[in-house]
Phi, psi and omega in degrees: 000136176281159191284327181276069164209011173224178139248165185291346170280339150347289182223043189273019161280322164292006168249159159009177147273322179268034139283319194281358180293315168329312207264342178248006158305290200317296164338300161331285175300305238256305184312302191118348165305343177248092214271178209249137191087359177278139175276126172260137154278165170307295174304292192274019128299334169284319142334276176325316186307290195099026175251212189283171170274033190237350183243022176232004162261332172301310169308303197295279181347292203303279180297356153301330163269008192266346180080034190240342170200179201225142213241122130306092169356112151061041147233326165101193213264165169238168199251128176271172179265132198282096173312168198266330181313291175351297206262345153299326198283335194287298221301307194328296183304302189301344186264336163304316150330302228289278218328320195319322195292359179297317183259009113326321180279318177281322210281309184252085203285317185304339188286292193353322202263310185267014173253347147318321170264319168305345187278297207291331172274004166266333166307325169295306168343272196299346148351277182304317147329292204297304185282348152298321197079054203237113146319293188313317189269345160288349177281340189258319180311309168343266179336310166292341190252315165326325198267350182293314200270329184323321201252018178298326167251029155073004178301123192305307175320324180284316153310325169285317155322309167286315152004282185302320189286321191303331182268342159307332176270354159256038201220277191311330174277322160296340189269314148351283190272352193268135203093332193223089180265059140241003169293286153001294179299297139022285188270305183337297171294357183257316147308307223274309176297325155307322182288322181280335153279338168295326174293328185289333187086022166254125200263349184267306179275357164264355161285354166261349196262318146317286209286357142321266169355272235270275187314316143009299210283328207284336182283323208259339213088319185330166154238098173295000000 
């Protein structure tokens, strides 16, 4: 399965064992079942696992690079706290991401066309989230369509950047949405409209339709 189609508790049967201890932690950290200032250990990741402590010290590393906690020397890890700098500074990053796909989108109108329906069927996801009142997975849906437009032009390098960047950006989104499914819904209609100008190939207007998207989110706080 490709990473942009996923998060890492997604598809952590394809990994390590200390990627899914990683991954289920992540999961964990990005929900809140894990609250931000909890110290995680070696031992009792390992515990939890039932494996050795050397793949529940990979597992802390792992999420260290993911930017979900900062590992204190002979203490384990601490959970960071998601900052206002913090979640502005990813959209940023995330928007930036973005805008490269414009002149792809104008240059290929059939690629254009067929990341427009794949975009309107994650949104159909996300719908079906919405009427569960499932946060998480709209917050990981969140994530797929965005990292869908990041990757249209297949850069490997760039991929590996979002790659790192997702779970933290499905951490912002849930603290958004969780609680507030008409926040949701919201951002639900503003994919539907990104999709549908992408799908159209005007590469101009989706680019004004990211910096909508994005600047939208700043009075309120909110996170798209």
């Amino acid at each position: 399965m490709s990473p942009t189609a996923a998060l890492p508790w997604e598809y952590s049967d394809l990994r390590s064992v200390s990627w899914r201890l990683a991954a289920n932690a992540a999961r964990g950290i990005v929900d809140g079942s894990i609250p931000a200032g909890t110290v995680l250990t070696e031992s009792a990741l390992a515990d939890e696992g039932g494996v050795s402590r050397t793949p529940a010290r990979e597992a802390m590393v792992q999420l260290q690079t993911w930017g979900l906690v900062r590992l204190m020397p002979k203490k384990g890890a601490v959970v960071r706290v998601m900052s206002d700098r913090e979640r502005d500074e990813l959209l940023d990053v995330r928007a930036s991401l973005e805008q490269r796909a414009g002149d792809v989108i104008t240059a290929d109108p059939e690629l254009a066309r067929e990341l427009g329906d794949r975009l309107g069927d994650l949104c159909a996801q996300q719908e079906e989230a919405i009427g569960r009142e499932d946060a998480l997975a709209f917050a990981g849906l969140c994530v797929t369509f965005h990292l869908q437009i990041i990757a249209i032009d297949g850069n490997e390098v760039v991929q590996q950047v979002v790659d790192l960047l997702g779970p933290r950006l499905a951490r912002v989104t849930y603290m958004a949405v969780a609680g507030d499914l008409k926040a949701a819904s919201r951002f639900l209609e503003e994919h539907r409209d990104l999709a549908t100008v992408i799908g159209s190939g005007d590469g101009d207007a989706f680019a004004g339709s990211v910096h909508t998207h994005i600047a939208g989110s700043r009075p309120t706080g909110a996170v798209r």
